[in-house]
N, C-alpha and C positions, 0 to 999 in steps of 0.2 A: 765543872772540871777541876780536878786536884792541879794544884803546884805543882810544877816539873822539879820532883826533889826524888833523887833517887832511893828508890826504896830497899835497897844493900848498903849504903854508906851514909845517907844522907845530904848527899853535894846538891845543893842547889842550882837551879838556873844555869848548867851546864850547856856550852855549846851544842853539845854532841847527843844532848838528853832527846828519847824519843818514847814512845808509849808502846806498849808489847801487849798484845792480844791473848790471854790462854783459855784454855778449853773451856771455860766456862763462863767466857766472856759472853755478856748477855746487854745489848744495846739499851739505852733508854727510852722510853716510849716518845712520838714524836710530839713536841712542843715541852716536855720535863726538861728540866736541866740540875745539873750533880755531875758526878761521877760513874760512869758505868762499871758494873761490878764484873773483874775479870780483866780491867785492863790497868796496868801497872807501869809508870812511870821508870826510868833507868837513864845515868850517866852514861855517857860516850861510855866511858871506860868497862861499865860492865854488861851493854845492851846485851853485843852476841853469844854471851852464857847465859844470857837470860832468853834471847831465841833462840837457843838450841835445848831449854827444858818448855817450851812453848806448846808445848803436845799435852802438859798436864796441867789440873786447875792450880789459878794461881798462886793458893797457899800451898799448898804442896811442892809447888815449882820455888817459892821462897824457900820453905822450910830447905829444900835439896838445895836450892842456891850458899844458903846460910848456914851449913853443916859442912858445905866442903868449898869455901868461899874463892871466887875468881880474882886473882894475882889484879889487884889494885894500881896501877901507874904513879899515882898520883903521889 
């Protein structure tokens, strides 16, 4: 499993950080261990605009996160 480092900003080890499913999230086989591809790591701060493009594959749901980027707090 990857670091919990947000993958819009890069904040690490965030309280609030949780992992996001998108369409093309595809599980690891059982006993492998990695990363499964499709699920993407995010800050508190910008999970829920990253679950509301959660309907498309992950690059694409970056690419649109990262072109019209979510109002940062921090």
């Amino acid at each position: 499993m990857e670091p919990p480092i947000c993958a819009l900003c890069g904040v690490r080890f965030d309280p609030g950080a949780a992992t996001v499913r998108f369409s093309d999230y595809r599980p690891l086989p059982d006993g492998m261990v990695g990363h499964p591809h499709g699920l993407v790591w995010f800050c508190g701060a910008h999970l829920e605009a990253a679950e509301a493009v959660a309907h498309l594959p992950a690059e694409e749901a970056l690419t649109t996160l990262r072109s019209n980027p979510p109002r940062n707090p921090r």
